[in-house]
Backbone as CSV, one residue per row, in Angstrom:
resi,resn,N_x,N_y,N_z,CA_x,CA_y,CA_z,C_x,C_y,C_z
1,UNK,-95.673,61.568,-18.531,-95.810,62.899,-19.078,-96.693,62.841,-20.319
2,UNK,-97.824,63.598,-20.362,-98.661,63.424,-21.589,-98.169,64.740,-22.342
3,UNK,-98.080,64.142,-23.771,-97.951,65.288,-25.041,-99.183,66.109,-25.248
4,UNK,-98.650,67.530,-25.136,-99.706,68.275,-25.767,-100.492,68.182,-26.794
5,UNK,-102.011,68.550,-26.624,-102.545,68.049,-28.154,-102.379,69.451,-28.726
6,UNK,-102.403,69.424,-30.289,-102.388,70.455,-31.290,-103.837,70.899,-31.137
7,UNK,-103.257,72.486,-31.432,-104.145,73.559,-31.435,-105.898,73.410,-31.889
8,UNK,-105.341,72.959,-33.115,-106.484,72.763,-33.953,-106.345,71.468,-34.931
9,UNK,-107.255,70.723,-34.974,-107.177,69.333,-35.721,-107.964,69.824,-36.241
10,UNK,-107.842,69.284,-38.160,-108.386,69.453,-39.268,-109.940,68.931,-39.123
11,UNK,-111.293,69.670,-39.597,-112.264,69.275,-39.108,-112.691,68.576,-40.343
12,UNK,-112.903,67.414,-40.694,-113.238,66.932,-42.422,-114.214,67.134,-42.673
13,UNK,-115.212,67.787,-41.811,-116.706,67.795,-42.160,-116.699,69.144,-42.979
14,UNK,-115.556,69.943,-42.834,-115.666,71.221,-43.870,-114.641,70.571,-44.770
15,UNK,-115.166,71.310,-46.039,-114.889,70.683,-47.528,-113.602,71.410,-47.753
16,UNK,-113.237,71.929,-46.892,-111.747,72.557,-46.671,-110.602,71.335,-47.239
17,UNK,-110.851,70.286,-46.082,-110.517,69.627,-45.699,-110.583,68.117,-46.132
18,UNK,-112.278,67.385,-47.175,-111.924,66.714,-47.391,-111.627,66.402,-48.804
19,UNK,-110.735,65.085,-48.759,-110.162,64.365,-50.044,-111.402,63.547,-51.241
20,UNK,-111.886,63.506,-52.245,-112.638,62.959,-52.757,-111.774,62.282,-53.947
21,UNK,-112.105,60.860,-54.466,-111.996,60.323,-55.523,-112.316,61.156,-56.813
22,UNK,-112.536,60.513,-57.591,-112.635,60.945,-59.224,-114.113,60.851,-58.965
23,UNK,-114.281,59.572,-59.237,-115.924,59.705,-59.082,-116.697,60.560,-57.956
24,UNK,-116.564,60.557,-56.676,-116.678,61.206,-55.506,-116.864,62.785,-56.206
25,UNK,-115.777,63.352,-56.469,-115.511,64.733,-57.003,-116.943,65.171,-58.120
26,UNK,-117.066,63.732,-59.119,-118.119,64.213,-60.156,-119.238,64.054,-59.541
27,UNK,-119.629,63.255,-58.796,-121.077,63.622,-57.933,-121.098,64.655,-57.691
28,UNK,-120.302,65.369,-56.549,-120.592,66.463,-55.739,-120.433,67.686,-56.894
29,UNK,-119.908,67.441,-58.308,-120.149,68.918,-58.888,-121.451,68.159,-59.880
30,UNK,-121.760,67.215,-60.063,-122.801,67.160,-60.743,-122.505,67.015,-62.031
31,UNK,-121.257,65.980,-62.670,-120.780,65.950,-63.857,-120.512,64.708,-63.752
32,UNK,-119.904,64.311,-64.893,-119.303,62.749,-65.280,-117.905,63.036,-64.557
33,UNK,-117.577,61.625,-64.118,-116.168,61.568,-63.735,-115.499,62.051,-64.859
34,UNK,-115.832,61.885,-66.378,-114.844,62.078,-67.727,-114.728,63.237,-67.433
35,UNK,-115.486,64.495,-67.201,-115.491,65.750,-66.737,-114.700,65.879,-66.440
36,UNK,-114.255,65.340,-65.013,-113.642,65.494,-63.939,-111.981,65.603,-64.839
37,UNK,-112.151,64.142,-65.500,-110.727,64.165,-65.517,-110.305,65.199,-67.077
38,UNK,-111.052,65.781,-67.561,-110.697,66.847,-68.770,-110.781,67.892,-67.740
39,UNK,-111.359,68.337,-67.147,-110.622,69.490,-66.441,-109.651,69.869,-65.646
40,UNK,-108.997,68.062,-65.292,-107.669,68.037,-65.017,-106.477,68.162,-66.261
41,UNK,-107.396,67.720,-67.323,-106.068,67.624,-68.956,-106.124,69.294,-68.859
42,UNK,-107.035,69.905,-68.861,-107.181,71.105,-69.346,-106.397,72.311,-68.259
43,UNK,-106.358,72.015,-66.938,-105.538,72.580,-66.078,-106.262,73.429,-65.608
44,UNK,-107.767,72.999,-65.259,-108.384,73.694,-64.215,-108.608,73.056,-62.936
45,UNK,-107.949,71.973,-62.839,-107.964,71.378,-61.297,-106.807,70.866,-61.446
46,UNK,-106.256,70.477,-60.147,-105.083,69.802,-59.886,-105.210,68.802,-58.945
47,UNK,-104.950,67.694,-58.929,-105.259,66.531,-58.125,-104.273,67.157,-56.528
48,UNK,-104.709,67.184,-55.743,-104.163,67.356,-54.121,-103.328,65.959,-53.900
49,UNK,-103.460,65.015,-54.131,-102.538,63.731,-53.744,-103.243,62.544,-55.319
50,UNK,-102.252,61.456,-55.194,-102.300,60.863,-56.180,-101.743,59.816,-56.087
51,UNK,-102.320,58.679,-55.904,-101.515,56.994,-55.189,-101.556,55.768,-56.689
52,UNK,-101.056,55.279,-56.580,-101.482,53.692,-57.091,-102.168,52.802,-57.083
53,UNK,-103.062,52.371,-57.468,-103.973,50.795,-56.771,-104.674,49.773,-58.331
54,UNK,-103.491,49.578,-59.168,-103.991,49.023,-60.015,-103.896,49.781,-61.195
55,UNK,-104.743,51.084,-60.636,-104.706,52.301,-61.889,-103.979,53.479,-60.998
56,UNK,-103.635,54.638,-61.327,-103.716,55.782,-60.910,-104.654,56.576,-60.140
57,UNK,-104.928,56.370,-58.949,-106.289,57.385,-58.614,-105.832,58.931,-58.132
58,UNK,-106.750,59.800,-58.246,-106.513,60.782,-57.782,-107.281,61.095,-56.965
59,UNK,-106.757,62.163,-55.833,-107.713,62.775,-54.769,-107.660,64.257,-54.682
60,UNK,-108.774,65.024,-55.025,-109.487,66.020,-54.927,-109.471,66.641,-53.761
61,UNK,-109.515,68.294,-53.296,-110.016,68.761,-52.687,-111.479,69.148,-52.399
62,UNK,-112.568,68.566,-52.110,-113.896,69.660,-52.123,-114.053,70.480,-52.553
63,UNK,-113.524,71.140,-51.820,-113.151,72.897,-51.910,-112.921,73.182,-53.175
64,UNK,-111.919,72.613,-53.971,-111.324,73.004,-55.372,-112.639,72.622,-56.098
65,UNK,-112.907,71.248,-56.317,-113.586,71.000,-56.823,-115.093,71.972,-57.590
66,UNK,-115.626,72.623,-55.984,-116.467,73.580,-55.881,-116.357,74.463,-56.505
67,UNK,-114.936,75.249,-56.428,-114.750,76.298,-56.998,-114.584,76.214,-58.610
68,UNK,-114.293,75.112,-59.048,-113.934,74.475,-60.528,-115.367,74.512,-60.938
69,UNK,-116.322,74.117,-60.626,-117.806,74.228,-61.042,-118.683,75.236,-61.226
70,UNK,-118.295,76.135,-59.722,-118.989,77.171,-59.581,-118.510,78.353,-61.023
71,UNK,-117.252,78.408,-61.065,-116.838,79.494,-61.806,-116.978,78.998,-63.852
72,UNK,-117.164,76.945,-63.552,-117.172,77.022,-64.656,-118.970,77.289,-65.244
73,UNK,-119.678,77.584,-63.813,-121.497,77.384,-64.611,-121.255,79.175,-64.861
74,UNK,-120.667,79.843,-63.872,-120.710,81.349,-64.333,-120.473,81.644,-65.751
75,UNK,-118.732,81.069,-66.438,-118.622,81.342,-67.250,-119.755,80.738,-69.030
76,UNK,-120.783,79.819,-67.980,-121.314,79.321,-69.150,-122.608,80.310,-68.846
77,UNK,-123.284,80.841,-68.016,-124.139,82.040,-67.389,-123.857,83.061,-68.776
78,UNK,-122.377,83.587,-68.397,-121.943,84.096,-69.381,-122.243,84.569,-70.632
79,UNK,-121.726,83.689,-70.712,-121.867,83.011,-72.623,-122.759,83.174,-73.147
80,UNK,-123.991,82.188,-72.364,-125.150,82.378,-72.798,-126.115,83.780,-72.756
81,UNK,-125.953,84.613,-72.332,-126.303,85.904,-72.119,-126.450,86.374,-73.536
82,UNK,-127.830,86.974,-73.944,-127.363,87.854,-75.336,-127.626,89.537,-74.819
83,UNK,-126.687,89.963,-75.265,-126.874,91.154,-74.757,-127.527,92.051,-75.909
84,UNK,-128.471,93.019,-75.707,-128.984,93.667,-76.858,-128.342,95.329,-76.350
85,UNK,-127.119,95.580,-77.392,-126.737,96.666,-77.726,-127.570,97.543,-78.536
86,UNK,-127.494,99.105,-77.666,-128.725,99.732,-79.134,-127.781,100.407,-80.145
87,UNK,-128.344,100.211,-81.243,-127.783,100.523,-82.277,-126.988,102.066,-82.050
88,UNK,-125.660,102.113,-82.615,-124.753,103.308,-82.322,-124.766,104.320,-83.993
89,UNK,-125.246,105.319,-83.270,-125.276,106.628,-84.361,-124.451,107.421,-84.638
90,UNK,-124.090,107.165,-86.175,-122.808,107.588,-86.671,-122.799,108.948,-87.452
């Protein structure tokens, strides 16, 4: 009797799906791993899994990762913006 296969198996080629290292993670946003790991002190990422091997490593979502970058270049987009208000007549 063969077991049914599941519906849908996780596809890793979408960033849904895969796990990245510390370093791994700072390539793909284009930062220092130190990055990486202050925006974990700071509590804009959260490690998805987290093992032992000597040191502590952590593993990343893609996905998060992405979104941790994307929203942090907006808020620096932001920032940098000067906006010229016209003077208000009193």
């Amino acid at each position: 009797m063969e077991l049914p296969m599941p519906h849908s198996l996780p596809n890793y080629d979408n960033p849904r799906h895969r796990l990245l290292t510390t370093k791994e993670a700072a390539a793909v946003a284009h930062v220092t791993p130190a990055c990486i790991r202050q925006w974990v002190k700071r509590g804009y990422l959260t490690p998805t899994a987290s093992y032992r091997r000597g040191k502590k490593v952590h593993l990343f979502l893609e996905s998060h990762i992405l979104k941790v970058e994307r929203d942090r270049r907006v808020r620096q987009q932001q920032a940098s913006k000067v906006t010229n208000h016209p003077p208000i007549d009193r």
